[in-house]
N, C-alpha and C positions, 0 to 999 in steps of 0.2 A: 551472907544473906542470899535467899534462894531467888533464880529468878524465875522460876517458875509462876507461870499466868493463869489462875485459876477459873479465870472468865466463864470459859466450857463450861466446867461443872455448875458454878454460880448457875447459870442459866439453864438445865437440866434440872438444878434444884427447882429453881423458881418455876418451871415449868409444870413439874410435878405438884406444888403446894400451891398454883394457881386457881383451881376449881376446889380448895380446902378440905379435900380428901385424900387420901392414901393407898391408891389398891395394891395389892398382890403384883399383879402386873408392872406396876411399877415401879416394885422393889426389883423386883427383878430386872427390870431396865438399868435402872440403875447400879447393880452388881455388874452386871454385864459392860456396862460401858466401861469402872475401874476394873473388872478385868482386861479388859484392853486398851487401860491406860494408866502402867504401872506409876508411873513418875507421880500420877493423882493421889495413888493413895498414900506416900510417903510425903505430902505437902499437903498445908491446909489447902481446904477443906476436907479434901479426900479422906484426909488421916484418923479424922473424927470419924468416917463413915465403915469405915472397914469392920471395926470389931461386933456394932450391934449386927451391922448386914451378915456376917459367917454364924454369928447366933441366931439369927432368923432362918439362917436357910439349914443349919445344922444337921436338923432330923428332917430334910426334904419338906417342911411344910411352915406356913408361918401364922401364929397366933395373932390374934388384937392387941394383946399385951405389946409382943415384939414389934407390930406396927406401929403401934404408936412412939416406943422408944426410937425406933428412925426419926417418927415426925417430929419427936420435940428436938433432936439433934441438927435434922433440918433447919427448923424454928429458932434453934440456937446458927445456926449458921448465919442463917439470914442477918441475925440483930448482931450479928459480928462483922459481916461485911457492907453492912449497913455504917456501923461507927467506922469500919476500916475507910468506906468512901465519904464519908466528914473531916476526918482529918486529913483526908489529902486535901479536897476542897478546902481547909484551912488552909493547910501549908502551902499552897498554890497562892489563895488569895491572900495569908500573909505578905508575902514574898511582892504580890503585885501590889500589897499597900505601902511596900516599906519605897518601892521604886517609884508610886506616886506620890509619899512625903517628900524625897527628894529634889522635885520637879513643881509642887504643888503652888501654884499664885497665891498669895495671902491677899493681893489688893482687890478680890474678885469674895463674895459673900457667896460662894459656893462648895459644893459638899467635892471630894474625890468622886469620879469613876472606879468602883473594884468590882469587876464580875462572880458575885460569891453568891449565893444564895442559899438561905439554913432555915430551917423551921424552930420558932420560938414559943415556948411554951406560955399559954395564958395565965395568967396569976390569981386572976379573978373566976376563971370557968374551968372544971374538973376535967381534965381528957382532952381540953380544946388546942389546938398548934394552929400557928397562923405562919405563913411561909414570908421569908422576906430577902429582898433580893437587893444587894447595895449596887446596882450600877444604875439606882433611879435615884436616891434610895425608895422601896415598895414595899407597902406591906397586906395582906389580906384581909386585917380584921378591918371590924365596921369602921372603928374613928376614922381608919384613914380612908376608905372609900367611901365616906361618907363628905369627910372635911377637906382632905391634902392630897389626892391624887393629882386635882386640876392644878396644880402646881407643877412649875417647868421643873423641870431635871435640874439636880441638883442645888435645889432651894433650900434651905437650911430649915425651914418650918415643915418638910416631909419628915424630920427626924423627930419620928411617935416613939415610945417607949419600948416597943419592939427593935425600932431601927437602933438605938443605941446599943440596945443586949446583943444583935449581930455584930456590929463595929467591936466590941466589949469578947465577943470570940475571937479579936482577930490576935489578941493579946496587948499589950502594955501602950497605955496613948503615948505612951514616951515618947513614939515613936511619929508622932504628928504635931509640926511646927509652929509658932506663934500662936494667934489667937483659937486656932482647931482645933487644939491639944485641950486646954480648956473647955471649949464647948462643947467636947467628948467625955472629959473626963468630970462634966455635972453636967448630968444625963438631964435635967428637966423638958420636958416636952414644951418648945413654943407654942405661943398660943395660934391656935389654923390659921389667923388673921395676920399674925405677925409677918414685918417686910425685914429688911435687914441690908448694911451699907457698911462698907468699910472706908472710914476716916485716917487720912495721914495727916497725923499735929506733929506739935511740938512743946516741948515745958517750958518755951519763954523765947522772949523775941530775940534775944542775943545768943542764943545755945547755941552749938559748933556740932553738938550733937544731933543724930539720923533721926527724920521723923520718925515718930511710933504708929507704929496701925493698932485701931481702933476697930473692934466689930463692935456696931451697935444695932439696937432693933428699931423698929416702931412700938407705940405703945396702945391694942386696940384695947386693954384691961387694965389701961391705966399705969403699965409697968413695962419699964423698957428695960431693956439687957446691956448692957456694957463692960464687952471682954476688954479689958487693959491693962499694959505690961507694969509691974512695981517691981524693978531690984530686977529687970530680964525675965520674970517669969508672970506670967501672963494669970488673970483671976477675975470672977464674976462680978460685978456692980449692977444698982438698980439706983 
């Protein structure tokens, strides 16, 4: 694996396709700069850039045609290094989820801290993204600035239907213990209103067995939630 750090050019690109046009001028910047910097053009990005740029300048001049073929390769660039910095922000905050499952208090009705933040796609509006960021958990669309932002950090009723779809990238609830594992893995959005408490029982007055933790809600719709374990593995009740 190469280590070369494409950052330079990244931002060269981005510099050039920031005002959404293309000049002459700037291809020619652009050549100029991987000419003198060979290692750019034999790694991504660079390595993309070479062939249409030597057909551009071939016969000393460059058509509209050959500008645009840089721009869409730029444009492909972008939406490449774009996914390429999602999935480290994955594997980062993966990694920081697996180390907060570890550590995480069950007897507290609150959510993990993971500093991750991803844009999820609306379901219901064409084009629309709302960004959401798990170390509240946050989200931008209207329900939640509307109903669950005033909610303290890490309240279990910020988690809108966006917030689950981010937790849902982080890969497998397997991965999150007792009652949390469940209430991840059935995504239902609480209701704004709802509070929520974790109960330590027991299945009878003589058992020798560990209390079980209970998550349970309030009920402002009339319907309360009740995570509790059967057979060790933890399931929804109403």
């Amino acid at each position: 694996m190469s280590d070369y750090d494409p950052r330079e050019i990244l931002v060269l690109c981005e510099s050039i396709m920031e005002d959404g046009e293309l000049t002459y001028d700037e291809l020619y910047r652009l050549g100029e700069w991987l000419n003198n910097h060979q290692e750019a053009c034999s790694n991504w990005p660079g390595n993309l850039l070479v062939e249409p740029l030597q057909k551009a300048w071939a016969d000393g001049k460059v058509t509209k045609t050959e500008a645009r073929q840089v721009g869409r390769v730029i444009l492909q660039i972008r939406k490449e290094a774009a996914k390429r910095d999602e999935e480290e922000a994955i594997a980062y905050a993966t990694k920081i989820a697996s180390q907060a499952a570890r550590t995480f208090e069950l007897t507290h009705p609150n959510l993990p801290t993971i500093p991750f933040t991803t844009r999820v796609k609306s379901h219901t509006k064409r084009g629309v993204f709302y960004e959401v960021n798990l170390s509240g958990p946050s989200c931008t669309c209207p329900d939640f600035l509307s109903f669950r932002h005033r909610l303290s950090a890490g309240h279990l009723t910020r988690c809108w239907k966006h917030v689950f779809r981010a937790y849902a990238k982080l890969g497998s609830h397997d991965t999150w213990p007792g009652w949390l594992r469940s209430f991840l893995d059935f995504p239902w959005p609480p209701h704004p209103r709802k509070e929520w408490l974790v109960l330590s029982i027991r299945r009878g007055w003589f058992t020798l067995q560990r209390p079980q933790l209970v998550l349970i809600s309030s009920a402002p719709n009339h319907w309360a939630d009740v995570f509790a374990s059967k057979d060790s593995c933890y399931d929804r009740y109403g």
